[in-house]
N, C-alpha and C positions, 0 to 999 in steps of 0.2 A: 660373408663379409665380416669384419672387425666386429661391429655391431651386437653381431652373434654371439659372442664371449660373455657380455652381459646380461642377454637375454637368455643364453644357457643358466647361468650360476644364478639370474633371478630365480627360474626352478628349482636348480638343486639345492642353491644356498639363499634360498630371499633376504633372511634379515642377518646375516654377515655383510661388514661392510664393505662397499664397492668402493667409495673416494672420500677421502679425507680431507675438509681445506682448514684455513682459521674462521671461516662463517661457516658452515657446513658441515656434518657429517651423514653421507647416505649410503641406506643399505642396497644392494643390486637389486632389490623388489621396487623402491622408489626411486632409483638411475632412470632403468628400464620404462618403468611408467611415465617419466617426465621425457625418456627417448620418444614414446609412442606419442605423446601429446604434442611435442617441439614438431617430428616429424610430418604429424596428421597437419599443426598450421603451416608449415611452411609449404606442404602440397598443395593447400587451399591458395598460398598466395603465387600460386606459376613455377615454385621450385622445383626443378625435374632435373635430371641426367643430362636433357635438349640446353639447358643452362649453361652448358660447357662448365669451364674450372671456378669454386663458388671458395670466394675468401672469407675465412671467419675472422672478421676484425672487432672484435670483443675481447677485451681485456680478459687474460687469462685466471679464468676463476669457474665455479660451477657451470656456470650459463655455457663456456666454451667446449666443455668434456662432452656436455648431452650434446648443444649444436654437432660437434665432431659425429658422434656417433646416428645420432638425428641425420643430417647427410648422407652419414654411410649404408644407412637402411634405405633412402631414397634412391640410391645407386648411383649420388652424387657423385662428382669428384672434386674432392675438396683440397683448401692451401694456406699455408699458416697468416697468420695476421701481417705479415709485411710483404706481401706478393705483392711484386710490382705492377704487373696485367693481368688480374684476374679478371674472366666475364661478367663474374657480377663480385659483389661484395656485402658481406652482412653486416649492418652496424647495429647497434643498441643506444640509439637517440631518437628523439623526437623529430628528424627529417632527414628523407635522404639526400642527397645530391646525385649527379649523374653518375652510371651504372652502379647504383648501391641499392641496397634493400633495407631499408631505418625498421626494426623491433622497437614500438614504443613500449614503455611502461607499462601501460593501460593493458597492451595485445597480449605480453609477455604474461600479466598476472590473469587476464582472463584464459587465456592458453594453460596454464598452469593450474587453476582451478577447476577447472574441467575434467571430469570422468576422464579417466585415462582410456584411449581406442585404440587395441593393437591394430598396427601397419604392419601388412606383409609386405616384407622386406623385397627390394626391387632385386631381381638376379643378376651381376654380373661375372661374365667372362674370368678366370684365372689370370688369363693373360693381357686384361683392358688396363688402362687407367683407372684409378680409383682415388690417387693422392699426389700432389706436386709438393715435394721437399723443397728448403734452398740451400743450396751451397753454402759454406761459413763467409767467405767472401769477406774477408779481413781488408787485404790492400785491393780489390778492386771490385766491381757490383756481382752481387750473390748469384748465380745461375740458377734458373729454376730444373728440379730433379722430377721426370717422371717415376713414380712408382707406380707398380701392377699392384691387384691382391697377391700372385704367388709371389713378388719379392715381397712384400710385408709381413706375411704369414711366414716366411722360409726366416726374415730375419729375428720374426718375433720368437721363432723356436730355439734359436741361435741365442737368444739373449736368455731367456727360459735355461736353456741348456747349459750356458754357461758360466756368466758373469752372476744371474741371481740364482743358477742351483745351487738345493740343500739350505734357504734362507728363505722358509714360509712366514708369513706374518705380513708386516708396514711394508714398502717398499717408497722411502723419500725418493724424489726426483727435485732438484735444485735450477736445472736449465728450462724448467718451461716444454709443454707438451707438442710446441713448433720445432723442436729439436732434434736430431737424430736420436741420441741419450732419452729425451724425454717421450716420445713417442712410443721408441722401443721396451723402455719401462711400462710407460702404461699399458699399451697392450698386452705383454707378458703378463702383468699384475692379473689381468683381467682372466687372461685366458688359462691362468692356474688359480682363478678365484680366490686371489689375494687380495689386498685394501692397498690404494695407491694414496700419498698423500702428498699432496700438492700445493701449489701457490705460498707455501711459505719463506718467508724470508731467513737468510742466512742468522740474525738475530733472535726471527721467530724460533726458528729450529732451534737454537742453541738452548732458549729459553726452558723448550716442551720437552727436549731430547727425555727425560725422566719418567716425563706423564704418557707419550708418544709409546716410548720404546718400538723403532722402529730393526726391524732386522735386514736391512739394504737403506746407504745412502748414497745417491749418484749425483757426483756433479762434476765440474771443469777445475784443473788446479787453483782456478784466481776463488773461484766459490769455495775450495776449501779452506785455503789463505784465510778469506776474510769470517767464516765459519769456527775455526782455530782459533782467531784472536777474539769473536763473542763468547766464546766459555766460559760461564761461571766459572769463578774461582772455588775448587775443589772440587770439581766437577769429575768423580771416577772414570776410569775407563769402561765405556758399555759394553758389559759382557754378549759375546753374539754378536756385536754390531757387525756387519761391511762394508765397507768403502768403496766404491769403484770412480775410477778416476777414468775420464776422456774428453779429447778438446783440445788438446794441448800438451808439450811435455810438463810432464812432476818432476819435481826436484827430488834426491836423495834426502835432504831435510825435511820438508814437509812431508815426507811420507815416512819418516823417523818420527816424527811430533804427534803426526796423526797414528800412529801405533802408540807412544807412551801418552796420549793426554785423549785421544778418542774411541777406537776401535780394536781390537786384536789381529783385526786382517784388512789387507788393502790390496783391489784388484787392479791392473789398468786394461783399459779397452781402448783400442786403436782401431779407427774404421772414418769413413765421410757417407754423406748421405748418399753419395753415387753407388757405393758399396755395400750398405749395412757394416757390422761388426768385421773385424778383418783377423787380429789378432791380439792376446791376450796374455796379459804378465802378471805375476805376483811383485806387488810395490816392493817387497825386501829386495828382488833381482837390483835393484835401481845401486843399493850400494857397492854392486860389484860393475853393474853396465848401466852408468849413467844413461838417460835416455830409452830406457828398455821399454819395450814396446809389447813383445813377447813374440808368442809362435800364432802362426795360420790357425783358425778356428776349420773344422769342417766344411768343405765346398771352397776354401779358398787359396787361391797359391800367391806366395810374394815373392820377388824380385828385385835386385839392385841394380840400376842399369847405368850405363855410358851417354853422352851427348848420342849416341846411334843405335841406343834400342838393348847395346850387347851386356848382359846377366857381365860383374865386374864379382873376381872374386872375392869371398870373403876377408872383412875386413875394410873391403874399398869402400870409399865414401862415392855416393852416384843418389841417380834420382831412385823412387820406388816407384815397382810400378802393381799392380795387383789384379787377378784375375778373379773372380768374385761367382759363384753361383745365383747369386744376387745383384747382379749388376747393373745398371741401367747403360740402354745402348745411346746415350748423350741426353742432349740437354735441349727442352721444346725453344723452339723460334732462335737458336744461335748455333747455327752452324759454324760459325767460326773457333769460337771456343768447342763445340765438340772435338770438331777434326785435333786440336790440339791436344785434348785431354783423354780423346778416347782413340788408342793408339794400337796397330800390332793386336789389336784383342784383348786389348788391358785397358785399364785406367791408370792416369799419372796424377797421383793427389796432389803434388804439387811439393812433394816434401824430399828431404833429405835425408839418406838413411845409410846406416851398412847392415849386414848379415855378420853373426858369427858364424865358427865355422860348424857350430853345432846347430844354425838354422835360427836362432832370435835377432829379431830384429828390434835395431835401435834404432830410434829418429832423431838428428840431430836437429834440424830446424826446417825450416819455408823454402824454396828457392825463391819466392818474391820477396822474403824479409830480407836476405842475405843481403850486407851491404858492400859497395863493391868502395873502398875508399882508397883512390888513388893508385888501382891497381890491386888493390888487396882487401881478396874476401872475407868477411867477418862477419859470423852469428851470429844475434843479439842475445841471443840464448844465456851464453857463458855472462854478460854483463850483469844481465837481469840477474841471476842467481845469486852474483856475487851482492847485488845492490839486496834484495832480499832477504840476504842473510843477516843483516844490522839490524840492532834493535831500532824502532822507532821508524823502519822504513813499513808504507802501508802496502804499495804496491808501483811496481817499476816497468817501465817499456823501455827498451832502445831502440833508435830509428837513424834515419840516414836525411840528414837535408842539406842542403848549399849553402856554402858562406857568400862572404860578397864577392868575391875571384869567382864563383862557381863549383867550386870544388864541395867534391859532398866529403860531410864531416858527420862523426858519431854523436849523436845527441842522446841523454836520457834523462827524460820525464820521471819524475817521483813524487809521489802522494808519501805524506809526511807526517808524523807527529808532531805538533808542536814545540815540544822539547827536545825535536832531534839533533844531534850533535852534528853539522853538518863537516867541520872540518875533520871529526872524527873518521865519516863515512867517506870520505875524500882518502884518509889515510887507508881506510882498510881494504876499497880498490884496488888503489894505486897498490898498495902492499901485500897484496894476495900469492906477486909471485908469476904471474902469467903475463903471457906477451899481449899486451891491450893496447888499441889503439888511444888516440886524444880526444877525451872525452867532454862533451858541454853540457851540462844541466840544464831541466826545463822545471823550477818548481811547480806543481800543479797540482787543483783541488782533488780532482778524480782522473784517474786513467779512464779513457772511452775504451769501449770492449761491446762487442756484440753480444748477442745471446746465447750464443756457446761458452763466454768467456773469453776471445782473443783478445787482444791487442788492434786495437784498429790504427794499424801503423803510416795508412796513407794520410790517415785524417790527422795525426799528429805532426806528420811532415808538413802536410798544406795550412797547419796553422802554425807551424813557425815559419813558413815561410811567407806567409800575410804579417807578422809581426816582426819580422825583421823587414821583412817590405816597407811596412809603414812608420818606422824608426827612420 
């Protein structure tokens, strides 16, 4: 099990470090022992495998990495802090509520003061349960993803192999360890007994980038956005550093900015938690194939396909669909959504893509973002970039919501700088030169975005249409 990675490289390596946060630094000698101690109480308190799926709902920080691995040794199967129905749930307060498990204070510091007592680790199956993923579930609710150990183990080598090979050292993760990204980082880190560093904020990181010097930083384009704009001023380029971008399309600009003001190389990874990793670009492709996603990693094949399943040739815009050695055969308790997404033997992420004709793929957007106005489709994608490119803007969504006729019309939300020129940023849309539809401004404090970074674009629609409602 996962778990194992730790308690290997306690031996090999004890006092190199295993996790990084801003309270914390521990070495895999003291991981491993707070794994055996967290594990040995929570066996005392009923926690078993019989438990069915066990949520860790603790604020991601120390306490969440050991519970994670603490789990894994019990032969739990464990699911990130926002699972909707998990069997039971872990919190860290003083009570619990119905099906929850409350870690006081008190249990926590006497647990943790206590003679460390190896647990032998519970054995599970290759092919059982062990982890429930969720879906990004931008415009509609998240599905939960089972995963085996051998997809986690097959996808952890894939990330090893590709995205962080040749990059020994720090390994930053920015999306949090409930993520595709963040999971598959930390595993990898562990199981090539690197130092993973964690829970820090876009600010923090920028701060420490010097003292840190990590050699892998992972996160979503909006985390690097706002990563970009904390920069000390004069802040060099980190010799070594990497980039790896997933979550979402990167712009050709931002990943221009992030090679002169951050890193020398920038990867992207294209994948959903249904699949692991899928395929892989180098960030420069982005100035010649906007959207550039890259090529099939090992074990997996992609696909551009038609409203009926048929591979469209290169070039053609169609849905994607991808066959995955890693795949999960749907999604626990929604048959409905399965049959839809899990199709022909593939998965449909749900996105919009073509093929070159030399086999890269680019993704152009969502099919659920796509707005349909008035007869005519439009991807928010192209707005947002243009809105993004202004000085002064923070961060941009476009969405689709109904005027008072009913008719859906192009809105976009923007988080702002106070001194932004807003009629400037009007002119430099409107004057870009591309065929754009009529656009409505939403000024707003923050774009909502999940934990991957998306756009939670239903939730923007449904609050402008409660405030146009109530006007």
């Amino acid at each position: 099990m996962f778990d194992a990675y730790v308690a290997f490289q306690a031996k090999l390596r004890p006092t190199a470090f295993a996790l990084i946060t801003p309270q914390r630094w521990a070495t895999y000698a003291e991981m491993n022992a707070d794994v055996d101690r967290l594990a040995a109480g929570l066996r005392e308190l009923g926690v078993s495998r019989d438990r069915g799926v066990v949520s860790i709902r603790i604020a991601n920080d120390y306490l969440t990495h050991v519970a994670f691995l603490a789990l894994a040794r019990l032969g739990v199967v464990s699911s990130p802090f926002d699972d909707p129905s998990p069997d039971l749930a872990i919190v860290r307060r003083e009570d619990a509520g119905p099906g929850e498990l409350a870690l006081t204070a008190d249990w926590l510091a006497q647990i943790f003061r206590a003679d460390p007592r190896p647990v032998e680790p519970v054995r599970v199956g290759p092919d059982e349960l062990i982890r429930v993923m969720l879906s990004s579930g931008t415009t509609r609710t998240a599905r939960r993803v089972p995963r085996t150990w051998r997809m986690l183990e097959g996808n952890t080598r894939t990330c090893a192999l590709t995205y962080c090979a040749g990059r020994p050292g720090r390994w930053v993760c920015l999306t949090g360890m409930d993520t595709g990204l963040g999971q598959a980082m930390t595993l990898a880190a562990w199981s090539q007994g690197e130092t993973l560093v964690a829970d820090y904020s876009t600010a923090q990181l920028a701060e420490s980038l010097e003292a840190l010097r990590p050699s892998i930083v992972g996160a979503t384009p909006s985390f690097l956005r706002d990563l970009l704009a904390e920069l000390p001023p004069g802040l060099p380029v980190q010799a070594g550093l990497r980039v790896v971008s997933t979550g979402g399309v990167l712009s050709a600009a931002v990943a221009r900015e992030i090679r002169l003001r951050l890193a020398p190389e920038i990867l992207i990874s294209y994948g959903a938690a249904e699949t692991g990793s899928t395929t892989m670009a180098d960030g420069a492709w982005l100035d010649a194939h906007a959207g550039a996603a890259g090529y099939p990693v090992p074990g997996v094949q992609v696909e551009v396909v038609d409203e009926a399943g048929r591979p469209l040739p290169p070039g053609e815009q169609g849905e994607i669909r991808i066959f995955s050695d890693r795949q999960s055969a749907g999604y626990l308790g929604d048959d409905e959504a399965t049959a839809r997404a899990f199709r022909d033997g593939g998965f449909y992420p749900g996105d919009l893509g073509r093929l070159t004709a030399e086999g890269l793929l680019v993704v152009d957007g969502r099919v659920d973002d796509r707005m349909d106005l008035g007869g005519v489709k439009f991807l928010p994608e192209l707005i947002e970039e243009l809105a993004l490119a202004y000085p002064g803007v923070r961060d941009a969504a476009a969405y689709a919501a109904p005027d008072a006729s009913g008719a859906e019309v192009c809105w976009l939300a923007i988080s702002a700088a106070p001194d932004l020129d807003r009629e400037g940023l009007a002119n430099h849309v409107n004057g870009s030169g591309r065929k754009l539809p009529e656009i409505r401004v939403a000024w707003i404090e923050r774009i909502p975005r999940n934990a991957m970074g998306k756009a939670e674009r239903r939730r923007l629609r449904d609050e402008t249409i409660a405030v146009l409602t109530a006007r």
